[in-house]
Residue, then its C-alpha position, 0 to 999 in steps of 0.5 A: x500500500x502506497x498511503x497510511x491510514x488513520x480513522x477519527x470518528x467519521x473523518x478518514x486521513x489518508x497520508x501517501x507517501x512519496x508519489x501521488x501517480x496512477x498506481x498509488x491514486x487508483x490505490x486510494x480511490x479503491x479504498x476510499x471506494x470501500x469506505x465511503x458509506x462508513x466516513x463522511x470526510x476525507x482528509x489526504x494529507x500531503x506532508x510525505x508526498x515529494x511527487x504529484x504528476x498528471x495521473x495523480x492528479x486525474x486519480x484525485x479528480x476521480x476521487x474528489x467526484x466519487x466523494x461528492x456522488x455520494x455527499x462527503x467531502x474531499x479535503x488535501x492538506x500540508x501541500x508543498x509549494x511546488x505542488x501547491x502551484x500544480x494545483x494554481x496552475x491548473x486551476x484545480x484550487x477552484x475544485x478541491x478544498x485545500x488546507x494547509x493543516x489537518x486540524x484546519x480541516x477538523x475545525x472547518x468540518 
């Protein structure tokens, strides 16, 4: 498994490590898939993440839309700098909650 988990009340926390690509994306979403009618928030916690490239990126967009089908909610938190302007490039700050801390997510939820 590509990411670790950690479960609080209703709110899932997800931490991939290292990349966020097309292996390790589909590996979230089929969890979070499996999950969904447990939670009723996601938080994808981006502090040991070095690496986010095209399929990621589609990967979290699919996420983001499986989360919204069934009304939970998809938070990413602690982007670096280099990502957090993937994200603005993009224009997918417009779409995805972005946050720069867990307990910011918590406290917003």
């Amino acid at each position: 498994m590509a990411f670790y988990k950690e479960r609080e009340g209703k709110l899932e926390i997800l931490f991939p490590v290292s990349d966020v690509d097309a292996v390790n994306g589909a590996e979230m979403k089929d969890y979070i898939n499996k999950i969904a009618d447990e939670i009723s928030a996601v938080i994808i916690n981006f502090s040991r993440v070095t690496y986010l490239n095209s399929s990621g990126l589609r990967e979290l967009i699919q996420i983001l839309k499986l989360l919204q089908d069934k009304g939970k909610k998809l938070c990413l938190t602690f982007l670096s700098e280099s990502i957090k302007k993937i994200f603005a490039n993009t224009n997918l700050t417009k779409i995805f909650s972005i946050y720069p801390t867990d307990e910011d997510v918590k406290r917003a939820l």
